[in-house]
N, C-alpha and C positions, 0 to 999 in steps of 0.2 A: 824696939824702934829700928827701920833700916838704917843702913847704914848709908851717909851719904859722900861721893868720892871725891876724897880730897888733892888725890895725885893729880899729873900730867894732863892737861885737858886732851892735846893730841895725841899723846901715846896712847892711849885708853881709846879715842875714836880708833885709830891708826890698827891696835890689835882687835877690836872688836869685829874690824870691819875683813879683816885678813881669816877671822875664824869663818864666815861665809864664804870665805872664799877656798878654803884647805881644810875643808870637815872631811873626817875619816870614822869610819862603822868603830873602833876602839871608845875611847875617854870623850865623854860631851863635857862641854865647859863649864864648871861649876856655876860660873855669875849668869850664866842663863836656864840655869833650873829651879823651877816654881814648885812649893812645896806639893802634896796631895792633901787637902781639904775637904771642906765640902763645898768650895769655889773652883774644885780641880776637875769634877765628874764630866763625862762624854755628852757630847751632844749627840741626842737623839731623833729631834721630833722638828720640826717646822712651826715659824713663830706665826706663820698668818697673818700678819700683818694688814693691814687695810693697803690698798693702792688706789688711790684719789686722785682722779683728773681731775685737774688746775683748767681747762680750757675756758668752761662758762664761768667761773671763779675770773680771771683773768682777761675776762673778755665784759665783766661788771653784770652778769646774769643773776638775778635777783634769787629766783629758787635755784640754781644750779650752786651758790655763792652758800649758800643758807644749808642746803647737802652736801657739803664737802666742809663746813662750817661745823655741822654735824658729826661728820664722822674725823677728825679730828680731835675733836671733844675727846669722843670714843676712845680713841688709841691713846691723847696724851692721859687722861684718866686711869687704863689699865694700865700700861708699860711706857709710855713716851716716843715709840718708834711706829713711823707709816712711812712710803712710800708714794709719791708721786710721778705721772705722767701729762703728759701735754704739758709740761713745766715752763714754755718759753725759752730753755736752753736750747740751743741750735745741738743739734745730734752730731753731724760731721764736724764742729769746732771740737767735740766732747772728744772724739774717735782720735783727731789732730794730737789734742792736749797730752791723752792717754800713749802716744808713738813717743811724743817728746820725752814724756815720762820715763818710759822704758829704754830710750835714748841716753838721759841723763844717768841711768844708773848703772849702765852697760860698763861708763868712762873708766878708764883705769883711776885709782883708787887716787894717784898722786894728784890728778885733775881733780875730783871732787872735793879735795882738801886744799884746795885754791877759797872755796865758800865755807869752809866750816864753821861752826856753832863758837863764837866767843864767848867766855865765861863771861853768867849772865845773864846770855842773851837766849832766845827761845828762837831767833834768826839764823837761818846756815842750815850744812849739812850732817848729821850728827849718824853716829851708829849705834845702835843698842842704847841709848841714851847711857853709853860709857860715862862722858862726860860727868855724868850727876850723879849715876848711882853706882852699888859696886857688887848687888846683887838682884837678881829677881830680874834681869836683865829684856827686854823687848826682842826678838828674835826677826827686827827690821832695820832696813837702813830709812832716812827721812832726811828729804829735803824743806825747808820751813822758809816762809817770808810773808811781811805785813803787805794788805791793801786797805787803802785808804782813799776818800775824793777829796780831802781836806786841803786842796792846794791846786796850781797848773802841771802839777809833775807829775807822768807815770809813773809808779814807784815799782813796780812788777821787771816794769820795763827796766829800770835802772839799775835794778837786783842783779837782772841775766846780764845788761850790758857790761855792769861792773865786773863780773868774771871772762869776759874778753867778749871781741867782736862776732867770732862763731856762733852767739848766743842769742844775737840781735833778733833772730825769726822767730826763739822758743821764748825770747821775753814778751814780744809782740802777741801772740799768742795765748801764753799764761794772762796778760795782763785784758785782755778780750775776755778769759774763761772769766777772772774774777770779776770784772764789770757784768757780766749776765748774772753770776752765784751771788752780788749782791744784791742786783735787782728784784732777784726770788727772795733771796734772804727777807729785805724790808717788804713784798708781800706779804710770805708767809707770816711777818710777825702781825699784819693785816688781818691775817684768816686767825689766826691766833688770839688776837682779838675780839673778833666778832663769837667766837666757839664760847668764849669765855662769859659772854653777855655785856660785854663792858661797851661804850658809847661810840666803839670802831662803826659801829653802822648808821653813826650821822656825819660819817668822813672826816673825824677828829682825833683822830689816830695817836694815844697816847705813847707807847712802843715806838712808832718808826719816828717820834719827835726824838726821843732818849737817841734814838742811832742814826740819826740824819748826819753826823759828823764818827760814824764808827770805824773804828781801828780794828780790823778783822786777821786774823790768823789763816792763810793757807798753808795746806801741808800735802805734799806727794811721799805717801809712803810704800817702800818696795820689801816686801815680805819675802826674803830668797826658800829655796828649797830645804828641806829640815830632814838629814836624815833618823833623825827620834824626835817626831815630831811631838809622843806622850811625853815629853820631857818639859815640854816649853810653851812660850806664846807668842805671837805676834807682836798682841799688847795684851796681859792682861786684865784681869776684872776689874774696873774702873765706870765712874761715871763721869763723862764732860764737866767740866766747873765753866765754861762757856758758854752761851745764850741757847744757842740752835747750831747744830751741825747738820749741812749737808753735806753728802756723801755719793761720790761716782765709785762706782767697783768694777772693776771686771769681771767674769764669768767663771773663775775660780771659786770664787767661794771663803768662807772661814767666818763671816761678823756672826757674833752668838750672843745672844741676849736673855739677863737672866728671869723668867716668870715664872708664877708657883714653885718655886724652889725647883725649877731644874733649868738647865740652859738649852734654849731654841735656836735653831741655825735660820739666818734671815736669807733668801732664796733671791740669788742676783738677777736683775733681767735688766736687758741691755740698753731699753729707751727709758728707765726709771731712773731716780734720785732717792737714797734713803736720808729720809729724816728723821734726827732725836732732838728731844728737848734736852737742855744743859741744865746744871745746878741753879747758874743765874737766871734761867726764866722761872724754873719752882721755886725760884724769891720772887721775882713778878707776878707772877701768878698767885701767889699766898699761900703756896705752896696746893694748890689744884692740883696741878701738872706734874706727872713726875719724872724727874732725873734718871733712866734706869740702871743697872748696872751691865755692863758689856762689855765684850771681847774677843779677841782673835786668833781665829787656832791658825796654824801651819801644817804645813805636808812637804809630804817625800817626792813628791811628785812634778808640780807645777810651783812655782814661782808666783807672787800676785801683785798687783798696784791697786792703791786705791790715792784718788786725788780728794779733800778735805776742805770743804770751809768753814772755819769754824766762825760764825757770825759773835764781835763783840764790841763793848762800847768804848767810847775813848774811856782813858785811864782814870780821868779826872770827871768823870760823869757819874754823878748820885743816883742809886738807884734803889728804888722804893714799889711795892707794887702799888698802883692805880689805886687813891683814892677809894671809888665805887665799889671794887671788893673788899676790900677790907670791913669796911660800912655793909655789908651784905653779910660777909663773915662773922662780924660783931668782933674781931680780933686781928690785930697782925703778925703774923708768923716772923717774920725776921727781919732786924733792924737793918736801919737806912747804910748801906756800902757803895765803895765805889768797886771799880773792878780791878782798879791798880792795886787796892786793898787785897781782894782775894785774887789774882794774878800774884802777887808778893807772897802770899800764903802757902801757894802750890809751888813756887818756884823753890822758895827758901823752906819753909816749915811741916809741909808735908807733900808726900804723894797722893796723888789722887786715886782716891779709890770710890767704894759706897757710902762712906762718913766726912766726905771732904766737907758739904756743905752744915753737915751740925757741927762740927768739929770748927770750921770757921769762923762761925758766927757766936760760938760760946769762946775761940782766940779773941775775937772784934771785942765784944763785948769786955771781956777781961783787961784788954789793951786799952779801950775805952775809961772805962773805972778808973784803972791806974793813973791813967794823966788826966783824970778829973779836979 
């Protein structure tokens, strides 16, 4: 079992984030080296991924909507991961967000721990995810904060403003990005619906009812330079326990995804959005769709960002998949949860990896029982 860190929340961020900054060709830091596996092997080969314009999708085109309907199916069926273009996301806000990004993570170290991560919380600024673990360590720094419409308050906004006045134009901003990533977001769980055959296409939208009040995860993560980059990971091998992540990258490079047993490097281009399916929708789905496993290597070379949404439902929202499949299935794959349920599971009782989601649902289960 890892080990999880029970010291100093700050000192643990504090040195994590000083080793990116004072690495030397001698001793690389133990709490950041990943064993060698058969999760450890090189990436060689290009995932292919599908890349699907959204425009006639989005624009309510009947066979355009039904072809892109299509090849979605496709991708979540073999591996979970495709690529979109014409998305609706304005390109220069995207260009904006990504400068702020690289901005915020320039700060000297004592400014960024004005926001840090409170025990607990998955909100703040955190390094190597110190904080929680004490091995196997992420080889990122990450900035984290919720969006939500559930009120009159910019909550983006409040996040930046709270760490002082300076911030006021990159909360303005951030909080612009996430108002468009969720607007794609509750599409795609549209197209995602309709792939599935389920009654999305009599404009009854089972999906975007469940997240019409979602509490979503953004994250800006900054992958610094690695001088033994075979040592380590950005993030390692893990699959989302979250609904749907999109994903902005820059032109560096590293997301690696695992199919037929080897790992595919997924190829950045500058006007696309990558999308995965999370754990929580292969529960929606009846488990159709699958969750894949993925991760991110590092280099010696270039530094990288990528900005994250992770689409998810409020804490207190049941979730079950659709009636109609199940009944097609003649079975349900996995019982009724909330997301605060498996959000507590990942925070407290396990890390995420490729077993987060059977490993959850037989904890539910057993947790269930017991207070029967």
């Amino acid at each position: 079992m890892e080990q999880m860190n029970n010291g100093n929340h700050e000192d643990k961020t504090i040195e994590s984030a000083m080793i990116f900054d004072q690495q030397t060709n001698d001793d690389f830091p133990n709490q950041f080296i990943w064993p060698k596996d058969h999760l450890s092997q090189t990436s060689t080969e290009k995932l292919n991924e599908q890349v699907i314009d959204l425009q006639g999708f989005l624009s309510h085109d009947e066979e355009a909507t039904l072809h892109a309907a299509n090849l979605v199916r496709e991708s979540c069926i073999s591996h979970g991961f495709f690529q979109v273009v014409n998305h609706g996301v304005d390109l220069d806000m995207l260009a904006l967000v990504q400068e702020h990004g690289h901005a915020f993570f320039k700060l000297p170290l004592t400014e960024k721990l004005k926001c840090k991560q409170k025990e607990g919380s998955v909100v703040g600024f955190a390094s190597g995810h110190a904080q929680r673990f004490r091995e196997k360590l992420p080889w990122k720094e990450l900035l984290t904060f919720e969006y939500h419409e559930n009120g009159p308050d910019e909550v983006v906004a409040e996040f930046f403003n709270a760490m002082g006045s300076q911030y006021k134009e990159t909360g303005l901003i951030f909080q612009k990005f996430c108002r468009s990533m969720n607007k794609l977001a509750l599409d795609l769980l549209d197209l995602l619906e309709i792939s599935l055959g389920v009654d999305g296409h009599n404009h009854n939208y089972y999906y975007r009812k469940l997240y019409d009040d979602a509490v979503s995860i953004v994250r800006c993560n900054h992958y610094p330079q690695c001088n033994k980059p075979d040592l380590t990971f950005g993030v390692g091998p893990h699959c989302d326990p979250t609904t749907l992540t999109i994903l902005y990258q820059d032109l560096v490079g590293g997301l690696e995804v695992f199919v037929d047993n080897k790992w595919k490097s997924v190829q950045p281009y500058r006007e696309a959005l990558v999308i995965n399916i999370g754990d929580t929708f292969t529960a929606l789905s009846n488990g159709k769709y699958k969750s894949c496993l993925h991760r991110v290597s590092v280099n010696s070379l270039s530094p990288r960002l990528s900005l994250v949404f992770f689409l998810c439902p409020k804490g207190d929202r049941e979730l079950k998949a659709p009636q109609e499949l199940v009944e097609k299935d003649g079975k349900k794959e996995y019982p009724d949860f909330t997301w605060g349920e498996f959000l507590q599971f990942t925070q407290k009782n396990h890390r995420a990896d490729e077993n987060t989601l059977q490993l959850f649902t037989k904890w539910l289960l057993t947790s269930k029982n017991r207070n029967a």
